[in-house]
C-alpha positions as a LaTeX table, in Angstrom:
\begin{tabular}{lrrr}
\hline
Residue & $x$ (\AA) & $y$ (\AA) & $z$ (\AA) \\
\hline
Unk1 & 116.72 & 74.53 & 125.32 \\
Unk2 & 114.58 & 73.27 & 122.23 \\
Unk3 & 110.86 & 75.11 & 121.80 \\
Unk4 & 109.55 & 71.98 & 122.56 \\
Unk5 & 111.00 & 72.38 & 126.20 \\
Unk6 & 109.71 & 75.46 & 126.55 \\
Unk7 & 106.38 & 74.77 & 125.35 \\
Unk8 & 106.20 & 71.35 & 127.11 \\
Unk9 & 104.87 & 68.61 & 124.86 \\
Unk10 & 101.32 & 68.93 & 126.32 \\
Unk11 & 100.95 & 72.46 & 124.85 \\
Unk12 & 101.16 & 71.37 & 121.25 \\
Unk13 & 98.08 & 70.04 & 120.61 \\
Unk14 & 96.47 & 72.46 & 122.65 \\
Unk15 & 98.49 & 75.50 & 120.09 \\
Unk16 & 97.15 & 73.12 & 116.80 \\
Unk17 & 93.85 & 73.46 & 118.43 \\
Unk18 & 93.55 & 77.08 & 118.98 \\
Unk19 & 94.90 & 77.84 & 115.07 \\
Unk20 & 92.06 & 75.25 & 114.02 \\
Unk21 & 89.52 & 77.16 & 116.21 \\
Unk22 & 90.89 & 80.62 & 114.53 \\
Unk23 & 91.18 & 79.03 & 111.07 \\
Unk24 & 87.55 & 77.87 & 111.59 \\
Unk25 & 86.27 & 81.54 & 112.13 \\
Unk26 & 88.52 & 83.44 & 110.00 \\
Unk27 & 87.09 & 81.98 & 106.85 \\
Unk28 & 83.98 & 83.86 & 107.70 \\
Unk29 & 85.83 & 87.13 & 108.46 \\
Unk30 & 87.63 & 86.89 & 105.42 \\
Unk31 & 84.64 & 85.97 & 102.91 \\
Unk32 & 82.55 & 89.23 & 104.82 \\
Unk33 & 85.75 & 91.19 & 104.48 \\
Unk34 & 86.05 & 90.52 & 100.48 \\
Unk35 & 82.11 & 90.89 & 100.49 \\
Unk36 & 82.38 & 94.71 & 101.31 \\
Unk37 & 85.69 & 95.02 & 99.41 \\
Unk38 & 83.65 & 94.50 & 96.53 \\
Unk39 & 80.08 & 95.84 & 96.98 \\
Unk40 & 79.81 & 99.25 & 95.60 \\
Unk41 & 79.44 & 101.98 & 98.10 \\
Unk42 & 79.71 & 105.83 & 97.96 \\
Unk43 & 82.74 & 105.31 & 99.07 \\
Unk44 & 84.13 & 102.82 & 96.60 \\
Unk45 & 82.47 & 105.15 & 93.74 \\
Unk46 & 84.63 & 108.03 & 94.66 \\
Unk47 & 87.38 & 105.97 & 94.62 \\
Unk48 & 86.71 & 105.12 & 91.32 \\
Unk49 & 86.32 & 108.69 & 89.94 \\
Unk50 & 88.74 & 110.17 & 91.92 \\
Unk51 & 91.16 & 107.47 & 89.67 \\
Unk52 & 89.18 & 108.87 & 86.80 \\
Unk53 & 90.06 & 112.19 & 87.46 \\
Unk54 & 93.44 & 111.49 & 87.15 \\
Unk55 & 93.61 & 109.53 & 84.11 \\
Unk56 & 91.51 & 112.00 & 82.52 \\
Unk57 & 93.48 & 114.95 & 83.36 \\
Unk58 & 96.91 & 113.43 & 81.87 \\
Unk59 & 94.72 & 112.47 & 78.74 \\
Unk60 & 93.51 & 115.96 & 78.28 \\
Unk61 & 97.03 & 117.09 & 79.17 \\
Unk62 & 98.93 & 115.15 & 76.75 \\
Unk63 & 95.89 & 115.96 & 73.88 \\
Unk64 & 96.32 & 119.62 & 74.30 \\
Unk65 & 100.17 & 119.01 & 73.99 \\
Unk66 & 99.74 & 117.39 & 70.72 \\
Unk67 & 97.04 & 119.63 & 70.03 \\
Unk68 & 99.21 & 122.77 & 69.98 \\
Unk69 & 101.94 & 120.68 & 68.18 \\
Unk70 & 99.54 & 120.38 & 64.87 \\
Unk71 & 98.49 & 124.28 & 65.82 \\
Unk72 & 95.08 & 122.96 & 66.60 \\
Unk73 & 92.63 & 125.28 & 68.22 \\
Unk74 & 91.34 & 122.74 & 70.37 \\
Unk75 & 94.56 & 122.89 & 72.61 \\
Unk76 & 93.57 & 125.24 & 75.13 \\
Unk77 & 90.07 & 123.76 & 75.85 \\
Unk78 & 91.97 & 120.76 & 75.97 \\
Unk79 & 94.10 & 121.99 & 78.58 \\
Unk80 & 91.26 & 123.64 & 80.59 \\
Unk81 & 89.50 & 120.27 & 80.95 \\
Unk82 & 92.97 & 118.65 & 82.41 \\
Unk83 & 93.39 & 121.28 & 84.59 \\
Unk84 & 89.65 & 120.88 & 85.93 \\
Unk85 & 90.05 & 117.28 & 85.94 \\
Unk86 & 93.35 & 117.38 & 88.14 \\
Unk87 & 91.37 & 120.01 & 90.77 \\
Unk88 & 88.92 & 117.60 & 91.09 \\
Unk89 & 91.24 & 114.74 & 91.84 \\
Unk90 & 92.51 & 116.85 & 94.65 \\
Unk91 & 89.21 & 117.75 & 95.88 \\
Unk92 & 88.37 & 114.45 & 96.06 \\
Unk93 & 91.76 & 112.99 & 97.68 \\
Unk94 & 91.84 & 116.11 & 99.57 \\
Unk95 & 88.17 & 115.54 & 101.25 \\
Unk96 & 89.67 & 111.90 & 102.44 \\
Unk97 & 88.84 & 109.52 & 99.26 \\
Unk98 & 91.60 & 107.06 & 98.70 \\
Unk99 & 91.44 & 106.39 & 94.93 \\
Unk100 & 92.08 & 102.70 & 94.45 \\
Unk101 & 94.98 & 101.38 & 92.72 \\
Unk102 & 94.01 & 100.63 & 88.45 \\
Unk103 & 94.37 & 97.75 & 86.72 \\
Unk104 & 97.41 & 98.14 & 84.40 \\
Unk105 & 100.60 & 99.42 & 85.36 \\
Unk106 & 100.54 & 102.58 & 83.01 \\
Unk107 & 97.13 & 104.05 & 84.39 \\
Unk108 & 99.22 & 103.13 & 88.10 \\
Unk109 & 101.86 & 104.99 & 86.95 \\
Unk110 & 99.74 & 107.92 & 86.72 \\
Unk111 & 98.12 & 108.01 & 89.68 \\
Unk112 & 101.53 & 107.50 & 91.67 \\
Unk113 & 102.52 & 110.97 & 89.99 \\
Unk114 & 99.21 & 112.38 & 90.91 \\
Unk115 & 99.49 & 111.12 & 94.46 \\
Unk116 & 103.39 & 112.54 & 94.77 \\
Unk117 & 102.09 & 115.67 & 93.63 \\
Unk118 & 98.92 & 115.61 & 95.97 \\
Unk119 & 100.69 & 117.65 & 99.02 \\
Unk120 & 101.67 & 120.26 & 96.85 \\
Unk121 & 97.70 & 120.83 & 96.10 \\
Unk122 & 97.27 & 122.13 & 99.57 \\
Unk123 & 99.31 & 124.85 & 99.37 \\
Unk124 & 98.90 & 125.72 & 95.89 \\
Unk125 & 96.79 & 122.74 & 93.11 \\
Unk126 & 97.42 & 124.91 & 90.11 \\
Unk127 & 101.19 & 124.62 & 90.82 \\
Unk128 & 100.63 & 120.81 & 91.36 \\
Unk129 & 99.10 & 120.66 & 87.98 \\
Unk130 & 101.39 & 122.19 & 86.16 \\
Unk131 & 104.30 & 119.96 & 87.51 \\
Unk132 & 102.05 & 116.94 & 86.18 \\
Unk133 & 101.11 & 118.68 & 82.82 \\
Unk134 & 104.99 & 119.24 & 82.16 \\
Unk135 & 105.14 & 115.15 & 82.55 \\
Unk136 & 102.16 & 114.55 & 80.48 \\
Unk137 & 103.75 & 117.12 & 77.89 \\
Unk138 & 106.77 & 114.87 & 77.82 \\
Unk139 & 104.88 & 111.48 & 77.78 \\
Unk140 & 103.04 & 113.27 & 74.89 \\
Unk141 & 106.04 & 114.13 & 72.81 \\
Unk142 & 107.23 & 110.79 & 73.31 \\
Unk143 & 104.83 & 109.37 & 71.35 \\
Unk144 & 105.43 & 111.36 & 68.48 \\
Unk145 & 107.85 & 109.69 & 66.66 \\
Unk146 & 109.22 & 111.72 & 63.94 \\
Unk147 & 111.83 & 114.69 & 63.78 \\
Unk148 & 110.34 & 117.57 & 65.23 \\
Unk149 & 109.31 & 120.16 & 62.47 \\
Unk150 & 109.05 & 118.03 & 59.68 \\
Unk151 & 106.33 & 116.83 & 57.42 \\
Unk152 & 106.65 & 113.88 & 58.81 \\
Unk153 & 106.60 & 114.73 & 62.37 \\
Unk154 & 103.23 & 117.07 & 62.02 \\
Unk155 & 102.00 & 113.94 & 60.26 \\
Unk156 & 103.21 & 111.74 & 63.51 \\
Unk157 & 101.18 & 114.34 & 65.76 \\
Unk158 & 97.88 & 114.87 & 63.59 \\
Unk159 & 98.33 & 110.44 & 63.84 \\
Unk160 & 98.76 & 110.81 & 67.81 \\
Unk161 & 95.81 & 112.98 & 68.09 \\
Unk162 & 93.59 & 110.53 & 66.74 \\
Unk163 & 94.98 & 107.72 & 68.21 \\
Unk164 & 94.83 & 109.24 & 71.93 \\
Unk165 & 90.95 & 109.95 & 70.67 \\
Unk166 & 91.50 & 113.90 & 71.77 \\
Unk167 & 88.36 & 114.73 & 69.81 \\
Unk168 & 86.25 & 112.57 & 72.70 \\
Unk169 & 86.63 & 115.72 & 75.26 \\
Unk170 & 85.70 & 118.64 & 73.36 \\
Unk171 & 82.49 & 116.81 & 72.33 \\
\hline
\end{tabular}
């Protein structure tokens, strides 16, 4: 038995018509759908931050990596303000913000780890940010490309500082 037999011929034109008639007031739904996607609300603004947090919190992290690399004084107030930064992220996840998705696939990168770590906030967010400070501190050495210890290397790091514009958060 073919659809069209079990359909019957007759109900066809009668199925085009009814996806015509949704197609016809789905538009509207759709455009009123993308309208409040994109208006700002409280809501949306948390978002936002709450993704700020984040990306803030692995730039202080990997700073006051580098930081204490070139023996720089600024790395534990480097490392306070990516702690505080990461409690506020879980704050704000934590009191039901969904932090939208960024732009670029290393800032999304970022807030995946900060989202895998999330749970662990509830039961204990300075363990949580120390898991994603050790990453950070890895990321950070990465970019140091020099052998570790030499002139060159402390070079490489004083470089990295000033690249990753570390000097922006203790301001």
């Amino acid at each position: 038995m073919t659809t069209h037999q079990v359909i019957g011929y007759g109900s066809i034109p009668r199925i085009a018509e009814g996806v015509q008639r949704c197609t016809r007031y789905s538009l509207p739904i759709v455009l009123l759908a993308a309208f409040n996607l994109f208006t700002a609300t409280p809501a949306a603004t948390a978002d936002k931050k709450a993704v700020g947090y984040a990306l803030l919190s692995w730039q202080a992290f990997e700073c006051s990596v580098i930081a204490s690399q070139i023996e720089s004084p600024a790395a534990r107030p480097l490392l306070v303000i990516g702690l505080s930064k990461a409690n506020q992220f879980f704050d704000a996840v934590g009191a039901g913000r969904s932090p939208r998705s960024p732009a670029n696939r290393h800032d999304q990168e970022i807030l995946s780890t900060f989202m895998q770590y999330f749970s662990f906030s509830t039961v204990n967010a300075d363990f949580a940010a120390g898991a994603i400070f050790q990453l950070a501190a890895e990321s950070a050495a990465e970019k140091i490309d020099a052998e570790e210890g030499s002139a060159a290397w402390r070079e490489a790091a004083s470089r990295a500082f000033d690249v990753a514009n570390c000097q922006r958060f203790l301001k």
